[in-house]
C-alpha positions in Angstrom: -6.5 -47.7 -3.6 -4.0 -49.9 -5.9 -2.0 -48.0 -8.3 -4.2 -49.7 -10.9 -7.5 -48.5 -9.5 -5.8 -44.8 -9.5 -4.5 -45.4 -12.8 -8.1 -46.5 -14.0 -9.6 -43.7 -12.0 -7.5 -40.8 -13.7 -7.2 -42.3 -17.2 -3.2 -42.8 -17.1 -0.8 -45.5 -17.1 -0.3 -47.8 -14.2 3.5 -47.2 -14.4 3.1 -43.4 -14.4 0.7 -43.6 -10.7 3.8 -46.0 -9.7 6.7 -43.4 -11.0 4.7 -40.5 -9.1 4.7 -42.4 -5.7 8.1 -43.1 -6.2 9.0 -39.5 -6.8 6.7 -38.4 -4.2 9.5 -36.8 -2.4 11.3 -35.0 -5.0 7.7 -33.7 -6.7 6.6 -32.1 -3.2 9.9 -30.6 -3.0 9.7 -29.4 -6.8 5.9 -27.9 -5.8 7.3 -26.2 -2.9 10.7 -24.9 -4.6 9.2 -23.4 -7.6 5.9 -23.9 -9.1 3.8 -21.0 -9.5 0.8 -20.6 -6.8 -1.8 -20.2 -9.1 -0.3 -24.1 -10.7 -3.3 -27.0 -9.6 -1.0 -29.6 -11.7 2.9 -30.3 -11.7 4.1 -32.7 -13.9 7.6 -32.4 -14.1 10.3 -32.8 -11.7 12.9 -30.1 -13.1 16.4 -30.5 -11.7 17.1 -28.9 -8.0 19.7 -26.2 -9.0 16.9 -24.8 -11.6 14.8 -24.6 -9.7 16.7 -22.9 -6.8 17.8 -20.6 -9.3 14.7 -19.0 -10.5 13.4 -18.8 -7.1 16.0 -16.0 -6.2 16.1 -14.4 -9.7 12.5 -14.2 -9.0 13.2 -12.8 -5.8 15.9 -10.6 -7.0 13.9 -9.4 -10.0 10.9 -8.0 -7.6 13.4 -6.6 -5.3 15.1 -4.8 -8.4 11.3 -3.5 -9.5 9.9 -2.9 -6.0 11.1 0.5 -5.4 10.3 2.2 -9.4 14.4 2.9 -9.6 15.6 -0.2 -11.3 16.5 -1.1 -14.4 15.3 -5.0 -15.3 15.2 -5.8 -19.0 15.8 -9.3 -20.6 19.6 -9.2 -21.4 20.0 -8.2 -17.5 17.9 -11.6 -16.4 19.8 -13.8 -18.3 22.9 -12.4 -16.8 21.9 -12.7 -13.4 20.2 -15.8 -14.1 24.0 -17.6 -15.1 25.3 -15.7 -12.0 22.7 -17.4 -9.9 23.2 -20.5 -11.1 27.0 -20.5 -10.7 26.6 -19.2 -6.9 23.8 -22.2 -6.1 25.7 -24.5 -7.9 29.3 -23.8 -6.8 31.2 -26.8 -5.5 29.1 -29.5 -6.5 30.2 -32.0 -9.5 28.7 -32.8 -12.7 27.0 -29.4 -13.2 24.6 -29.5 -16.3 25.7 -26.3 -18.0 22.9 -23.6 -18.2 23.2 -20.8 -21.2 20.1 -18.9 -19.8 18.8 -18.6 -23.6 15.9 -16.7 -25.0 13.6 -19.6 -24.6 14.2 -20.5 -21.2 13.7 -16.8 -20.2 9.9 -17.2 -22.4 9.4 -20.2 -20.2 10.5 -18.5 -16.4 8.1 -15.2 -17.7 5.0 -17.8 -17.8 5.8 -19.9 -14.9 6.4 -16.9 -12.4 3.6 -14.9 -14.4 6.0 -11.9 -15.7 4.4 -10.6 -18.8 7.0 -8.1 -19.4 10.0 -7.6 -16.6 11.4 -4.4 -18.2 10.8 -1.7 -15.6 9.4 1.3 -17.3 9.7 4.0 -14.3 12.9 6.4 -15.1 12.6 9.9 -16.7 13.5 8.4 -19.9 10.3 6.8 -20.4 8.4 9.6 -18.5 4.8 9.6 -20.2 4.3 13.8 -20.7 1.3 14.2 -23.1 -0.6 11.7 -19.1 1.6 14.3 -17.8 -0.2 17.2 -18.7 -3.7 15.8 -18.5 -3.4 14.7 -14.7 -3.0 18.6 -14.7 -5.9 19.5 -16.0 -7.8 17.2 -14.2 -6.1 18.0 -10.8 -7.0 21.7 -11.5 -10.4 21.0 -12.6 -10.6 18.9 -9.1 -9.3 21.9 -7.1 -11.5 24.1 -8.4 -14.8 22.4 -8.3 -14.1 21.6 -4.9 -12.8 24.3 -3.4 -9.3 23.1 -2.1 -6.4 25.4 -0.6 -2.6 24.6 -1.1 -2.9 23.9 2.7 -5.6 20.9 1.9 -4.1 19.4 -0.6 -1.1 16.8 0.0 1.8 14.3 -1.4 3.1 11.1 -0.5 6.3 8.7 -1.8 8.4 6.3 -0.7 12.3 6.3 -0.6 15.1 4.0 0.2 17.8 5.6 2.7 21.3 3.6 2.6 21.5 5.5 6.2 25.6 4.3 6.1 26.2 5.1 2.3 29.4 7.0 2.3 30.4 6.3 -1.5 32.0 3.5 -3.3 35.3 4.9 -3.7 35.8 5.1 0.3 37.5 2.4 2.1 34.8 1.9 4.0 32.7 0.4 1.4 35.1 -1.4 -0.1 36.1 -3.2 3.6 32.7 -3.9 4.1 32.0 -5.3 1.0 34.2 -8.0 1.3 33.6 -9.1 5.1 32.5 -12.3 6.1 28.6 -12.4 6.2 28.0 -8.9 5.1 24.9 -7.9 4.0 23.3 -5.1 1.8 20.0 -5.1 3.6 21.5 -4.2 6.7 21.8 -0.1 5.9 19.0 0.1 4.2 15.3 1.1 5.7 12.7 2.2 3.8 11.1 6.1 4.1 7.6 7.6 3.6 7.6 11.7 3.4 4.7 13.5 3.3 4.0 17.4 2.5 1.3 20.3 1.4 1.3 22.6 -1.4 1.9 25.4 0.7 5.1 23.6 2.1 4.6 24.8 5.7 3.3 20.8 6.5 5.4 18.3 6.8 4.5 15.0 8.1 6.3 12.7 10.6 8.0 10.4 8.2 7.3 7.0 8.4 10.6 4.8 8.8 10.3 0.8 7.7 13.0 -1.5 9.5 13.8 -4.8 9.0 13.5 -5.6 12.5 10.8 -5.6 15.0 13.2 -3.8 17.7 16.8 -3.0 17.7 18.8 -2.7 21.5 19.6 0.4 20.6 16.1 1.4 20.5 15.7 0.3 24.4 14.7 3.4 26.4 13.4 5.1 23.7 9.6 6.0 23.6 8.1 5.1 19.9 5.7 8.5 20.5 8.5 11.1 20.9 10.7 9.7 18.1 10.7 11.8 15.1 9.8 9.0 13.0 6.7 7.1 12.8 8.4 3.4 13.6 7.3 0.4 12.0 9.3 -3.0 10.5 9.1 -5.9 8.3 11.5 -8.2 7.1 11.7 -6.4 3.5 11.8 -3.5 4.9 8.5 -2.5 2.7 5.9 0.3 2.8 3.4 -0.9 5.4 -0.8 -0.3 4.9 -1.6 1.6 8.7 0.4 5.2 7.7 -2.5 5.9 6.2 -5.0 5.8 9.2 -2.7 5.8 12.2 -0.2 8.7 11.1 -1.4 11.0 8.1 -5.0 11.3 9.2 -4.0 12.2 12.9 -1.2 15.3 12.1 -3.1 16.5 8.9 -6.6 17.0 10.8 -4.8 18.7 13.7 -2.6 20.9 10.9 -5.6 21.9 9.4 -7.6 22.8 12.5 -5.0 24.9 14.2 -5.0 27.1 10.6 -9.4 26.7 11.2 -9.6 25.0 8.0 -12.0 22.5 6.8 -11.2 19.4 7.4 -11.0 18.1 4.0 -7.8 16.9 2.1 -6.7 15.9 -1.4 -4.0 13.6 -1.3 -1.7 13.1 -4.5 0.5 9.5 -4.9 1.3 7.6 -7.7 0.3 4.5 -8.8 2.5 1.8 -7.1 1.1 -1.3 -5.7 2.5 -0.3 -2.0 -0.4 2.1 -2.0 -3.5 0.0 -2.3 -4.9 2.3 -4.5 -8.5 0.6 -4.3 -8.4 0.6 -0.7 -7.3 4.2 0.1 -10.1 5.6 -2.8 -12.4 4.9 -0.2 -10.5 4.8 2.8 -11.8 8.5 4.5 -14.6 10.3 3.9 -12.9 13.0 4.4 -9.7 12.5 2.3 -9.8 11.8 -1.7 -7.1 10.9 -3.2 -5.9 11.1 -6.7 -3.6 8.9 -7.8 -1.0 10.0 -11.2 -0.6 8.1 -14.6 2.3 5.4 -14.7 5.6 6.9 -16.3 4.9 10.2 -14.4 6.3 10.5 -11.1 9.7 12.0 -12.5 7.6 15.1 -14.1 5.3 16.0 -12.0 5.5 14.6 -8.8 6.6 17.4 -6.0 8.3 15.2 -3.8 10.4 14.1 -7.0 11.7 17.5 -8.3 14.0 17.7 -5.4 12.4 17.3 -1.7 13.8 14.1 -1.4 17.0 14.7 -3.1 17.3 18.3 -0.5 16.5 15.7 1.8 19.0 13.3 1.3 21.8 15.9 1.4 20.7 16.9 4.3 20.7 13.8 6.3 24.2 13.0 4.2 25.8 16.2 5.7 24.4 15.6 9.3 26.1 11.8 8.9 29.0 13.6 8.1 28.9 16.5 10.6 28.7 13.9 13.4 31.3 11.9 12.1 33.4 14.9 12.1 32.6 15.4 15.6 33.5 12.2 16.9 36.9 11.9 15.5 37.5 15.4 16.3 36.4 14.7 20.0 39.0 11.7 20.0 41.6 11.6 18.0 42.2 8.1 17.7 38.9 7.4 16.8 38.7 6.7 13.1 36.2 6.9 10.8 35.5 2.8 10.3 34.7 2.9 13.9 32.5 5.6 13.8 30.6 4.1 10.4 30.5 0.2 12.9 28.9 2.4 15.7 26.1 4.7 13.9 23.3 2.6 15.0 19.5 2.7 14.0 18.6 5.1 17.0 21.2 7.9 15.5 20.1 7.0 12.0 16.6 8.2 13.3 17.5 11.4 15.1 19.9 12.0 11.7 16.6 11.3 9.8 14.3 14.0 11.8 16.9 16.5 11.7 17.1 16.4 7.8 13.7 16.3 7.2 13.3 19.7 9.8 15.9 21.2 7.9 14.1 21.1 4.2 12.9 24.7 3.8 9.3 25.7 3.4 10.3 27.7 -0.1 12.0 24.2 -1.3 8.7 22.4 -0.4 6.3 24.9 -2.2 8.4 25.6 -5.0 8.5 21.4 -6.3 4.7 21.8 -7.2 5.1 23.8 -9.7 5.3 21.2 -12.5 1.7 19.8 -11.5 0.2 23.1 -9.3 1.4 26.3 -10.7 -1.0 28.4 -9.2 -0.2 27.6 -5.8 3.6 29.0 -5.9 4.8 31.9 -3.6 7.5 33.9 -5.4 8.6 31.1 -7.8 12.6 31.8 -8.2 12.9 28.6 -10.5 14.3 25.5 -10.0 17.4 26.8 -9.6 16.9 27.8 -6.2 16.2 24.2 -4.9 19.2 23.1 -7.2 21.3 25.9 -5.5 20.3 24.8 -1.8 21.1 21.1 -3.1 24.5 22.3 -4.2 25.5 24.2 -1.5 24.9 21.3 0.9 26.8 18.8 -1.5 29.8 21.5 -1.0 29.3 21.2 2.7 29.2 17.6 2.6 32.5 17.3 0.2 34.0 20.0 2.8 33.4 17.7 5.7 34.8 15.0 3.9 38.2 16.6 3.0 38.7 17.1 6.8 38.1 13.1 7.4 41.8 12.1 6.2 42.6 9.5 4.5 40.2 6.3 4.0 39.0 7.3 0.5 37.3 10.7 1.7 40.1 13.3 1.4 39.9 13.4 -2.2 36.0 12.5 -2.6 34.1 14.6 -5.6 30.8 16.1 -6.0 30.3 12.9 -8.3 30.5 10.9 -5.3 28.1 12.5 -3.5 25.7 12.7 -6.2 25.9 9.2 -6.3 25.1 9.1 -2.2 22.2 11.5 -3.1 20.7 9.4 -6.0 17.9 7.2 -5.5 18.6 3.7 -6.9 17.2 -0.2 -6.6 18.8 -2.1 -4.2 20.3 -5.2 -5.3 20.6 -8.1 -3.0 23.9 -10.4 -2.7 23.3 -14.1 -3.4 23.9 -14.4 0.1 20.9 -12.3 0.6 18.6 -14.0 -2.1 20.1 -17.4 -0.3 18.3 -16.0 3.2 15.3 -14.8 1.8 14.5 -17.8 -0.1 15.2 -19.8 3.5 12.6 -17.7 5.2 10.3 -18.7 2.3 7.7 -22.2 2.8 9.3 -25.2 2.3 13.1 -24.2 1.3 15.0 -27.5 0.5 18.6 -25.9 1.2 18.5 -28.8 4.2 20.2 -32.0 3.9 18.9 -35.4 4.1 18.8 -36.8 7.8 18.5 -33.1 9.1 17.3 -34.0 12.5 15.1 -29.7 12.5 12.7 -31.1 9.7 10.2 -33.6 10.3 10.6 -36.5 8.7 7.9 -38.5 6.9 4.9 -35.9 7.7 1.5 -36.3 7.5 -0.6 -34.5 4.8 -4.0 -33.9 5.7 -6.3 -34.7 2.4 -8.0 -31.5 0.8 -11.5 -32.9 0.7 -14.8 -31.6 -0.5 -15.8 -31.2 3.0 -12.8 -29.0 4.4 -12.8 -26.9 1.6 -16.7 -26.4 2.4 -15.9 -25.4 5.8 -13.7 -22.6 4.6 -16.3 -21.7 2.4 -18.4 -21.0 5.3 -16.3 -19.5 7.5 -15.9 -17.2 5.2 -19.5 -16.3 4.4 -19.9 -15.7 8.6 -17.1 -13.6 8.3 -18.5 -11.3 5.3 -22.1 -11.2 7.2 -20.2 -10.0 10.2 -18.1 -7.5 8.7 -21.2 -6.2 6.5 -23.0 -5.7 9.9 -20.7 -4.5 12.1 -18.6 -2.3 10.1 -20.1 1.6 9.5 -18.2 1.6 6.4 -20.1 -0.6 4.0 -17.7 0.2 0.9 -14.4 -1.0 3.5 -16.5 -4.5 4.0 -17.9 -4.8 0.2 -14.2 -4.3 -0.9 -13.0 -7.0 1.8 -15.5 -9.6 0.2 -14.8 -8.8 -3.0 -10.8 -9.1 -2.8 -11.2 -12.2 -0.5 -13.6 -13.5 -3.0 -10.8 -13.4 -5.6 -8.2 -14.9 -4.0 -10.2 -18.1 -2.6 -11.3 -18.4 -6.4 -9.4 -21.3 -7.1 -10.7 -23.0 -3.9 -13.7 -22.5 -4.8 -12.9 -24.0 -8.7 -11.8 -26.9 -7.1 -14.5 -27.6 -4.7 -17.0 -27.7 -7.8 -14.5 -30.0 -9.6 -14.9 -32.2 -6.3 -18.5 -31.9 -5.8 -19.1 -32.6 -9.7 -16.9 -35.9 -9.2 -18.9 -37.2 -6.5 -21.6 -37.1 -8.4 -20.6 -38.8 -12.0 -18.9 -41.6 -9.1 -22.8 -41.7 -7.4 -24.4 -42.1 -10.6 -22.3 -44.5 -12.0 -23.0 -46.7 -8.7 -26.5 -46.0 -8.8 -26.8 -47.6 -12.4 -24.6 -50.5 -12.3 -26.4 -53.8 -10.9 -25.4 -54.1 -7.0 -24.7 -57.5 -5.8 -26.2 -58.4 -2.3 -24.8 -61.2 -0.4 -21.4 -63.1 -0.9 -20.1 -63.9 -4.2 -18.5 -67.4 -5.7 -15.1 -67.3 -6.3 -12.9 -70.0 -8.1 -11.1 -72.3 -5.6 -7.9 -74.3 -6.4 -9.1 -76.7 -4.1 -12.2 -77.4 -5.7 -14.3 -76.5 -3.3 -16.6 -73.4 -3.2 -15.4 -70.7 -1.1 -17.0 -67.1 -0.7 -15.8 -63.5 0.2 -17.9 -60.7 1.2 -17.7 -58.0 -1.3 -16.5 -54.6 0.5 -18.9 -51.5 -1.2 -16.5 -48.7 -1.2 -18.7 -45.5 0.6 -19.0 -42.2 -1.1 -19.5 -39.2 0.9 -21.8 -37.1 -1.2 -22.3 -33.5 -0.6 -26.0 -32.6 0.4 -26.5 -31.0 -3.2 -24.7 -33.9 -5.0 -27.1 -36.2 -2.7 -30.3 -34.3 -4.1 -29.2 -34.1 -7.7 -28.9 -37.8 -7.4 
């Protein structure tokens, strides 16, 4: 069509259907860069370095969030905001100067969808009169059903900097300034798993951020103490539910000729699909905790994964004091380069072997009194903490030099703590690469294809989707045992191909205003006189442009 009929067609200027042609490349780009998916309209090309830059603070800010340990409020976005921006923009000329002001930071909330980015997850915000009511409720659950301390279980996640040996070492600080370091590197992501009675303790579940490692050649994924599994953020992944908890808790419970029926406590983060797993065993129910109360009443929180931690931080050190004592011009850089993901996982299932029953049972005392054997207070998990930070400070005092023979218990709390991981701009620069349609290339880059074609989202391809979908739901709802697992399949799919379906009506309700419209107007049959500048009379066939109708567009008509 001309850019007048298009103009005429959409109500708009001609000049705006030429300016958008124009800009064709630079609006695509702008789409791909930064508008929001949910957007069906873009009507502004915003300048490249913008846009780059709220695509990693966006990244970064999610990152920061992910794990419930960071702190995000508005004054920190700005600031990293102007960081961003210097880092994407650094060496190019004519910068427009950015001041990241309260209005832009309204304006990135709505297009990214953030109704509030401050993070309300530490103790300071803790929520205890929700505390104390998931309390009553969990032991008005426990009673009516019958549960044991042996049947009933909790979850959470951790991130392990398996190579964290403190900032003050020299270690760190080498590292930190190599060429093409990168954060993510040391970092995997942990699920642990325990009873009330504390004598359970499931395989934990180790995330990677790689599908396999050479040093993991040889080694069987069944006799590793870790349940194995990767992705490139190194997040909680959907199967440890099914293929690892279910498996070791029914053959727990059967070798102790229990019922095979569990509670399972976690709290509410998104990692947990907390729809899905409400119906995901018939045999499991899970309750999931108020926001704002992990740090109160959470077992795994009031010190199992701190014991933890020192444990796995002492067995780092222990077998870094072996190696150097075993040769003495090792040092201990070179042992930090060669610690490698297969020792991080032997490191990982020796900690988590080593945290006492009595530690285990004695953390659910904030949300399960009753269930405590000889409660000796929270001092005794504190104490066993303690005495493995001393060991840990010990070890270091014998590694000399390097930042470790004058390390403090400060230091090692700091190892110990759990905290948000914050990516480099390096970092944010490769994850936004993996991301669709990252412009970071130059013009005449020979990898991306040039000129490409766009297949046109019709009416008719959305339709197909449509019923592809619709087999698929009838297939799942006859096939699957489980009609809850398919309803809740249709029902989530359903909601995400909403705005599919919103535009298919807008199409199909199109067609037919464009039908009706022809069917009123006069249709001319035959060839039509048009002027000649010769004076004679010439005649051109008039060209009917077709409308493809949709069957319930052709029967309204």
């Amino acid at each position: 069509m001309s850019c007048s009929a298009v103009g005429r067609e959409f109500n708009v200027n001609e000049s705006t259907i030429r300016y958008i042609k124009k800009k064709e490349k630079e609006i695509r780009r702008s789409v791909r860069e930064a508008a929001p998916g949910s957007a069906k309209v873009t009507s502004i090309v915003r300048e490249e370095a913008m846009e780059k830059m709220e695509k990693r603070l966006n990244l970064w800010i999610h990152e920061m969030t992910s794990d419930k340990k960071g702190v995000v409020d508005s004054i920190v976005v700005r600031l990293k905001a102007k960081e961003i921006y210097g880092h994407v923009t650094q060496g190019q000329k004519n910068v427009k100067p950015f001041s990241a002001s309260a209005g832009w930071l309204a304006r990135f909330k709505r297009r990214y969808g953030m109704n509030n980015v401050k993070l309300a997850g530490e103790a300071g915000s803790a929520d205890q009169e929700a505390a104390e009511e998931f309390k009553k409720y969990l032991l008005s659950v426990i009673q009516e059903k019958g549960y044991v301390k042996e049947q009933v279980f909790n979850a959470n996640e951790t991130g392990l900097f398996y190579k964290d040996v403190g900032k003050r070492t020299y270690i760190t600080q080498m590292a930190s300034k190599a060429p093409g370091f990168k954060s993510f590197q040391d970092y995997a992501t942990l699920l642990l798993c325990t009873n009330a009675k504390g004598d359970f303790k499931c395989k934990p579940l180790m995330v990677y951020r790689t599908p396999s490692s050479q040093a993991l050649k040889g080694k069987s994924v069944n006799h590793m103490p870790v349940h194995w599994r990767w992705n490139k953020k190194a997040w909680m992944t959907s199967d440890w539910f099914h293929s690892c908890f279910i498996p070791e808790a029914e053959y727990y419970l059967q070798s102790r000729n229990l019922a095979f029926k569990i509670l399972l406590i976690l709290d509410n983060a998104p990692v947990h699909c907390c729809e899905e797993l409400k119906s995901a065993h018939p045999n499991v129910e899970v309750l999931f905790m108020p926001s704002n109360t992990t740090s109160l009443i959470q077992p795994l929180d009031q010190g199992i994964i701190k014991a933890f931690k020192a444990h796995y931080t002492r067995e780092f050190y222990s077998k870094a004091f072996e190696a150097l004592k075993a040769n003495k011009e090792t040092t201990m850089v070179d042992y930090w380069k060669s610690v490698t993901i297969r020792s991080v996982i032997d490191y990982v299932g020796t900690a988590w072997d080593n945290v006492k029953q009595a530690t285990i049972n004695n953390c659910w005392k904030n949300v399960w009194p009753d269930c405590v054997e000889n409660f000796e207070g929270f001092e005794g998990v504190t104490e066993s903490i303690k005495n493995s930070v001393k060991n840990i400070m010990h070890i270091a005092w014998q590694i000399s030099g390097e930042g470790f023979d004058d390390m403090r218990k400060e230091d090692v709390e700091e190892i110990l703590a759990e905290k948000a991981i914050e990516p480099t701009n390096e970092d944010l620069d490769e994850m936004a690469k993996q991301g669709v349609g990252d412009s970071d290339y130059k013009d005449g880059d020979e990898s991306q294809p040039k000129n490409p074609g766009i297949a046109p989202l019709t009416a008719a391809k959305i339709s197909e989707w449509n019923s592809a979908l619709e087999k698929i739901f009838s297939d799942m709802e006859e096939c699957d045992p489980m009609l809850d697992r398919s309803f809740k399949f249709k029902r989530l799919t359903s909601c995400a191909f909403a705005p599919y379906a919103e535009m298919l009506k807008d199409l199909r309700q199109k067609a037919k205003q464009i039908g009706l419209t022809q069917f009123l107007e006069p249709v001319w049959e035959g060839k039509l006189p048009t002027p000649s500048t010769s004076g004679e009379s010439q005649t051109s066939e008039v060209q009917m442009t077709d409308v493809n109708l949709s069957p319930s567009s052709s029967s309204a008509e």
